[in-house]
N, C-alpha and C positions, 0 to 999 in steps of 0.2 A: 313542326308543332311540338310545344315543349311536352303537353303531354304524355306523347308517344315514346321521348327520352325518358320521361322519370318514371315511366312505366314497364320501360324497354331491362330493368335491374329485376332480375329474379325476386329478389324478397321482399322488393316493394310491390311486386305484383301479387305475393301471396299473401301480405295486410291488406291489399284491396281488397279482395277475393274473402279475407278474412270479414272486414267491414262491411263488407254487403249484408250482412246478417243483421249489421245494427252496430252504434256505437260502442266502443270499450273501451279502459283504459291501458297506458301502456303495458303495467305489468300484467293483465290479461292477454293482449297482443304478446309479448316475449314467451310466458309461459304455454299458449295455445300453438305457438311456431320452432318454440324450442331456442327463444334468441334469449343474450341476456337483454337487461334492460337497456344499458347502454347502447346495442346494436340495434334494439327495436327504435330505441328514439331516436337516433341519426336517422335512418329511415324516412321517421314519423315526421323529422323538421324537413327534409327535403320534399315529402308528399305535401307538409303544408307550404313551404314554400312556393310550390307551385300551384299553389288552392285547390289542390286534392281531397284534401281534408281539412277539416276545421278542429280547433279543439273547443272546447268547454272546460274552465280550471272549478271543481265544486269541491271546496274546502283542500283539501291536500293535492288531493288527484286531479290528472287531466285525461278527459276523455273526450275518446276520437271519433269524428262520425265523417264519413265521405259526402260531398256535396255535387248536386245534380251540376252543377254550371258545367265543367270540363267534359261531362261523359255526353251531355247534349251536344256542346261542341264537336267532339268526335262522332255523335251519330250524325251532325251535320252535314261532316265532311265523307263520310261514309255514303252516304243517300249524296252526295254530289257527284260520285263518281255509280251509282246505280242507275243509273239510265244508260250509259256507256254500256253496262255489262248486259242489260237487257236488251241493248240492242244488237249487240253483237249473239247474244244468246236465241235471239227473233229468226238473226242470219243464219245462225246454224242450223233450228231446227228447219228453214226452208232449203238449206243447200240437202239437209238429212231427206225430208220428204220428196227433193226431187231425184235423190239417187235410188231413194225404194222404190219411187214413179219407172225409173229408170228399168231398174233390177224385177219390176213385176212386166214390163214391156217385153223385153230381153226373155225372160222364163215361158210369156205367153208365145211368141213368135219363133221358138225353139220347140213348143210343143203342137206345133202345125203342122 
């Protein structure tokens, strides 16, 4: 899942994280992370590149807002692998409740 690569770079992870707040522009994004602009926007094209983000050009500026499609994608595939984990989670707690079943048996029949 590409994704999960262009998410997987540190400081594209902390523009995302940044953009959850709402759109900005670059030199907001460099100034609020400490990059220059140059390094915000390498970044910034590889996020859109991979339609992470959109921009908006209004009058000089562009500015950046994350779009729902890729992070739905990743919940999707997230909740695909969530029944596996609940199932296995079901297993446990019944292997758990028959070792307590177990261990109050064991306690009672030692104290006869």
């Amino acid at each position: 899942m590409k994704t999960f690569h262009v998410l997987a770079e540190p400081n594209r992870l902390l523009i995302v994280e940044l953009l959850r707040e709402g759109p900005l522009s670059v030199g907001e994004i460099a100034e609020r992370l400490g990059f220059n602009q140059p390094q915000a926007s390498k970044h910034l094209k590889v996020l859109s590149d991979a339609a992470i983000v959109e921009v908006e050009a209004i009058a000089n500026r562009r500015i950046y807002k994350l779009r729902a499609e890729p992070f739905q994608e990743l919940n999707n595939w997230i909740e695909s692998y969530r029944s596996i984990w609940d199932e296995r989670y079901d297993r446990l707690e019944n292997h758990l409740q028959n070792l307590k079943k177990k261990d109050v048996k064991l306690n009672n029949d030692e104290s006869k």
